[in-house]
C-alpha positions as CSV (number, residue, x, y, z in Angstrom):
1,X,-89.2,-106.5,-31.9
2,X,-92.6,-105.2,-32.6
3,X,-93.3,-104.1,-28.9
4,X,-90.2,-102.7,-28.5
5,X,-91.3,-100.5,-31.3
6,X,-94.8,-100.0,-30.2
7,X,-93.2,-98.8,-26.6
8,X,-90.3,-96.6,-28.7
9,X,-93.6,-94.7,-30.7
10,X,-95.4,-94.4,-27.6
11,X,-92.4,-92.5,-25.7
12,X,-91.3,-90.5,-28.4
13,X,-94.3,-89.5,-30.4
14,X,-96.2,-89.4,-27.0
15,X,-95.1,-88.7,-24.1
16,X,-91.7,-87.5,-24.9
17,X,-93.6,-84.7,-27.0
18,X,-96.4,-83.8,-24.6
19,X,-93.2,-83.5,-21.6
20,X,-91.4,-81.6,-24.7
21,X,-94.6,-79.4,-25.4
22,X,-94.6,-78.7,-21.4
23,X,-91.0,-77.7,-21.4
24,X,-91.3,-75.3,-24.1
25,X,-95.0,-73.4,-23.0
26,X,-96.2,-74.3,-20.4
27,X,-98.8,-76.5,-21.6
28,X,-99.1,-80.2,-22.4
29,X,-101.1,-79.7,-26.1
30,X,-103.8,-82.4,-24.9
31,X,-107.2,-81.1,-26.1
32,X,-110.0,-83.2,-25.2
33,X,-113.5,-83.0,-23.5
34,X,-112.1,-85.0,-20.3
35,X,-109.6,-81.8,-19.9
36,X,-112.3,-79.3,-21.1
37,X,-111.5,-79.0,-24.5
38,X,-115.0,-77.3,-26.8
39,X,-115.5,-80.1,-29.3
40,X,-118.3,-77.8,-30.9
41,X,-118.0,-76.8,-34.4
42,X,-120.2,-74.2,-36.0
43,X,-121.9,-74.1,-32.4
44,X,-122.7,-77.8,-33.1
45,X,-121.5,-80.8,-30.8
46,X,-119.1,-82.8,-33.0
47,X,-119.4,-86.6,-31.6
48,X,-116.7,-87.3,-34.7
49,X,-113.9,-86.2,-32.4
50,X,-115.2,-88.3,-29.7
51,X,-115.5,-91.2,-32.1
52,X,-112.0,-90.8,-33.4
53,X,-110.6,-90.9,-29.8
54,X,-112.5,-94.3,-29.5
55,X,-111.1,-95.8,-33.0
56,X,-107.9,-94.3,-32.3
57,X,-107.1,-95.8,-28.4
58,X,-108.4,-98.9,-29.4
59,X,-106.5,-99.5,-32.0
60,X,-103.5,-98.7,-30.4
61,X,-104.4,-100.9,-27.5
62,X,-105.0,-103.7,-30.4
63,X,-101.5,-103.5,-31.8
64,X,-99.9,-102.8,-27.8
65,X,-101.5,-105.9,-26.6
66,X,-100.8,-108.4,-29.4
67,X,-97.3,-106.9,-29.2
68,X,-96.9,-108.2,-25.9
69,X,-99.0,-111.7,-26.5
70,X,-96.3,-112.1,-29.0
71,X,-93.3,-111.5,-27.0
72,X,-94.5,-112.9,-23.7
73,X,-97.2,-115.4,-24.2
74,X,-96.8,-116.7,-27.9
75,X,-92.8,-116.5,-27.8
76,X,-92.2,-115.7,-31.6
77,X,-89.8,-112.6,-31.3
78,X,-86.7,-112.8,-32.8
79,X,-84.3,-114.2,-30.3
80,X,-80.3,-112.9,-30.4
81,X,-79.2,-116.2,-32.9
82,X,-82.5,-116.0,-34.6
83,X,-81.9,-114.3,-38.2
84,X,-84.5,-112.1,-39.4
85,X,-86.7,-112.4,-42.2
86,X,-86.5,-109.8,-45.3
87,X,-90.3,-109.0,-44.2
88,X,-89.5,-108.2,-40.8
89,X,-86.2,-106.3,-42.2
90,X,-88.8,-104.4,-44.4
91,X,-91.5,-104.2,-41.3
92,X,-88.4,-102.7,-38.8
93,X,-87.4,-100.1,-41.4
94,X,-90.9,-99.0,-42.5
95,X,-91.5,-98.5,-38.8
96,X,-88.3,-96.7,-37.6
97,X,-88.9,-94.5,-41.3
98,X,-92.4,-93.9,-39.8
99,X,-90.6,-93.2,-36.5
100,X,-88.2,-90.3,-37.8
101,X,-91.4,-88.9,-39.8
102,X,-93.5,-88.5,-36.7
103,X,-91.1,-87.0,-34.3
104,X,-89.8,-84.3,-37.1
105,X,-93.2,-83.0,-38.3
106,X,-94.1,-82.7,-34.2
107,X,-91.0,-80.8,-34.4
108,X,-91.5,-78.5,-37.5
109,X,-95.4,-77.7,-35.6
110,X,-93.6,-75.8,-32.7
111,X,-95.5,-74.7,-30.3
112,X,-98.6,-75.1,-32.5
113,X,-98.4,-78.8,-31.7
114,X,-101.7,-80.4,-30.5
115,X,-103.4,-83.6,-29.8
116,X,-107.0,-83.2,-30.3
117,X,-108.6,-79.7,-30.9
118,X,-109.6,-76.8,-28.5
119,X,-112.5,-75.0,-31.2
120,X,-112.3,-71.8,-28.7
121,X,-108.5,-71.9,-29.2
122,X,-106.7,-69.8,-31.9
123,X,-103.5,-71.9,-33.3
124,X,-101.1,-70.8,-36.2
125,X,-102.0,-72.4,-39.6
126,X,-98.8,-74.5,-40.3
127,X,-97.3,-74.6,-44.2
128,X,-93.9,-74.6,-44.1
129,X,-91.2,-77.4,-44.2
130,X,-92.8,-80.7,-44.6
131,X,-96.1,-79.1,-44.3
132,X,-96.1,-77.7,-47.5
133,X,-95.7,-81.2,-49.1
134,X,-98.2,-83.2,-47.0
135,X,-101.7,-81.8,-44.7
136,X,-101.1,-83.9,-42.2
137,X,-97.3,-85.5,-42.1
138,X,-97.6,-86.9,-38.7
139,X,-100.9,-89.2,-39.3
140,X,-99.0,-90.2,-42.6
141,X,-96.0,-90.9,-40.5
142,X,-98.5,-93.1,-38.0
143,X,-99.9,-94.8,-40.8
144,X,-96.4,-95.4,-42.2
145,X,-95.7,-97.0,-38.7
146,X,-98.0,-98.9,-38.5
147,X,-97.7,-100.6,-42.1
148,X,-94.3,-101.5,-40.6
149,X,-95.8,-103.3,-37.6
150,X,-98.1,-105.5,-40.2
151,X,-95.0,-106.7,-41.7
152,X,-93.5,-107.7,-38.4
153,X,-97.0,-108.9,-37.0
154,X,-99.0,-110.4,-40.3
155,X,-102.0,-111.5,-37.7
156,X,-105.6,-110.6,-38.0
157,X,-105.8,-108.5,-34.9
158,X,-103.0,-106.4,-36.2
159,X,-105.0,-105.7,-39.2
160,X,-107.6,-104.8,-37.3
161,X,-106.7,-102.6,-35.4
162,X,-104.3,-100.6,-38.2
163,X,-108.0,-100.4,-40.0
164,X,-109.4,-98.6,-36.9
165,X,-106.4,-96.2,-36.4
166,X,-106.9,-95.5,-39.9
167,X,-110.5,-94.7,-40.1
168,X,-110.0,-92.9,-36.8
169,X,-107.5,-90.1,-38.5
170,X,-110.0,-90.0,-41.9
171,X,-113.0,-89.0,-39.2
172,X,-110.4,-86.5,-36.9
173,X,-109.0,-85.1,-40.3
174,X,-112.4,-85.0,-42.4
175,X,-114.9,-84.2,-39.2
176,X,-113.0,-82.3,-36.9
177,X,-109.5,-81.0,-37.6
178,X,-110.4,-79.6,-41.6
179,X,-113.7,-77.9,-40.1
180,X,-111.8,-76.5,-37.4
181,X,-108.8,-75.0,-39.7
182,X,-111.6,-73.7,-41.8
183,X,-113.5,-71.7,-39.5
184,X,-110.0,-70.2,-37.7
185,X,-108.5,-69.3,-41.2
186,X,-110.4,-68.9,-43.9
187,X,-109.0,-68.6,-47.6
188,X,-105.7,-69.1,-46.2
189,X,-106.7,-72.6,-45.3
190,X,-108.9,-73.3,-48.6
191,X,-105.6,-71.7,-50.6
192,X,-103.3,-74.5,-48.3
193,X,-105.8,-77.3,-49.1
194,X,-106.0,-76.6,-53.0
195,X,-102.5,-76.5,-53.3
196,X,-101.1,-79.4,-50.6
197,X,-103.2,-82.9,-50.7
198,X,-104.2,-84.4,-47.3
199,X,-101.1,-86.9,-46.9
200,X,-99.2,-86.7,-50.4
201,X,-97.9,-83.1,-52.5
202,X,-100.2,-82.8,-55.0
């Protein structure tokens, strides 16, 4: 159950929205140094973005590949005449709730939508909808995910790697994405920040 979610995330919040991005501009919304992306802040290299790319994939590649172990190699999925358990009922819902969250902030960004940051590229400062109750709704969302694939997956590796993704979107958010909005919009960004808190409304 787990993998199948892990895969579900990975073509919805991924690669379904980077074909949907394509479809609707033109442009896939990657932004990273391996596709030519300025990572420089302030005229300053930012290795933080690098570094959250590196906590980020690997955590992800944590929870895909224990996924798998545990429905090919360790063989404790949840067969058809297996019940579940109320923590893996909890786990599943968390999950698909962290599901829905993801794919409908994406939506509400538009054509704004981005993963990574271009710092010589000008992109529309995003308050409205769900934005104006959380910063950054889609790394709650992820987050939100992921606690559901503890549940399912209580293992050590799972843990982990949900630590890594975590500290991964505090140093993209923190390092990278805050300096970023900053410099591109000014007071208008400080005047979102004071009044919307980085996951939850203030």
């Amino acid at each position: 159950m787990a993998l199948l979610l892990v895969i579900i995330f990975i073509c919805t919040a991924f690669v379904g929205r980077v074909l949907l991005q394509y479809k609707l501009t033109g442009d896939h919304g990657l932004r990273t140094s391996l596709l030519g992306a300025s990572l420089k802040i302030n005229n300053q290299p930012n290795w933080a973005a690098k570094m959250a790319t590196l906590l980020f994939v690997t955590g992800f590649l944590g929870i895909f590949s224990y996924s798998v172990a545990d429905a090919w190699l360790l063989g404790s999925t949840v067969g058809i005449d297996q019940s579940l358990s109320w923590r893996q009922i909890l786990g599943i819902a968390i999950s698909v709730i962290g599901l829905g969250l993801v794919s409908w902030s994406q939506l509400q960004m538009g054509q704004n939508w981005r993963i990574g940051v271009d710092t010589n590229e000008k992109t529309d400062l995003v308050t409205h909808g769900i934005f104006a109750f959380s910063r950054n709704p889609i790394y709650l969302a992820i987050l939100i995910f992921c606690i559901g694939i503890c549940l399912l997956l209580p293992e050590l590796p799972i843990f982990c790697s949900v630590i890594a993704i975590f500290f991964a979107i505090e140093l993209q958010i923190k390092q990278v994405e805050e300096p970023y909005l900053h410099a591109l919009h000014g007071q208008d960004f400080l005047g979102y920040k004071a009044t919307t808190g980085r996951y939850f409304t203030q």
